[in-house]
N, C-alpha and C positions, 0 to 999 in steps of 0.2 A: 854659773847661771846658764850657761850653755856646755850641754856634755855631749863628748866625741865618742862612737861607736861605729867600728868597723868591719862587717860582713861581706866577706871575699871583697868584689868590688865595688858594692854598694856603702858611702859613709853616711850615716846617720848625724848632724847637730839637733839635738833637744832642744829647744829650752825651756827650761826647769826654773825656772822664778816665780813659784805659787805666790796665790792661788791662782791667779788669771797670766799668768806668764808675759807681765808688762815689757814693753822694753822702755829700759833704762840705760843710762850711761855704760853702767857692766856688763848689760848685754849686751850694747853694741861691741863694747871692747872684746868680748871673749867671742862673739862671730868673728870679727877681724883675726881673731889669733886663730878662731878655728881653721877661716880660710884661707890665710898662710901658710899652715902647717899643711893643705890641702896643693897649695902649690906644688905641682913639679913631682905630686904622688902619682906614680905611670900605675899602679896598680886601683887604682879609684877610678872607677867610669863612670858614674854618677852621686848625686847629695842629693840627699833629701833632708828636708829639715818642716821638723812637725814639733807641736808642743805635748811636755811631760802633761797628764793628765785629760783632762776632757775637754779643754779649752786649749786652742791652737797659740793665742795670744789676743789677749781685749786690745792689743795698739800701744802707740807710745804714750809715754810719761810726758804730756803735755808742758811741764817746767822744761822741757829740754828747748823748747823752743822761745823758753823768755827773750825778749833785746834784741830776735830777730825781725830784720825788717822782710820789704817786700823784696823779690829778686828781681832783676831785671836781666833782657836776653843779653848776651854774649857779654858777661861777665862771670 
């Protein structure tokens, strides 16, 4: 759902989840792996991350947030 591409020192994350590039659970997991993998790369000076297609991303998958409640500060 999120693809890695590397130009000299510019990295690219995609995400590619047509047609509107929701995030979902595998999105977020596969940013997470992406920016790990991004960890501690001396040859990367910058990321950018833009969506596959025409649409950037419509926002999240509103079930991600079923059961949560309100947050409260300093917890």
């Amino acid at each position: 759902m999120v693809r890695f591409e590397q130009d000299g020192p510019l990295a690219n994350l995609i995400l590619d989840n047509p047609p509107l590039n929701q995030i979902d659970r595998e999105v977020i997991s596969d940013l997470i792996a992406a920016v790990e993998r991004l960890e501690g790369a001396e040859d990367v000076r910058a990321i950018l991350i833009r969506g596959a297609g025409d649409v950037f991303s419509a926002g999240a998958d509103v079930n991600l947030f079923g059961g949560l409640g309100a947050m409260t500060c300093g917890r």
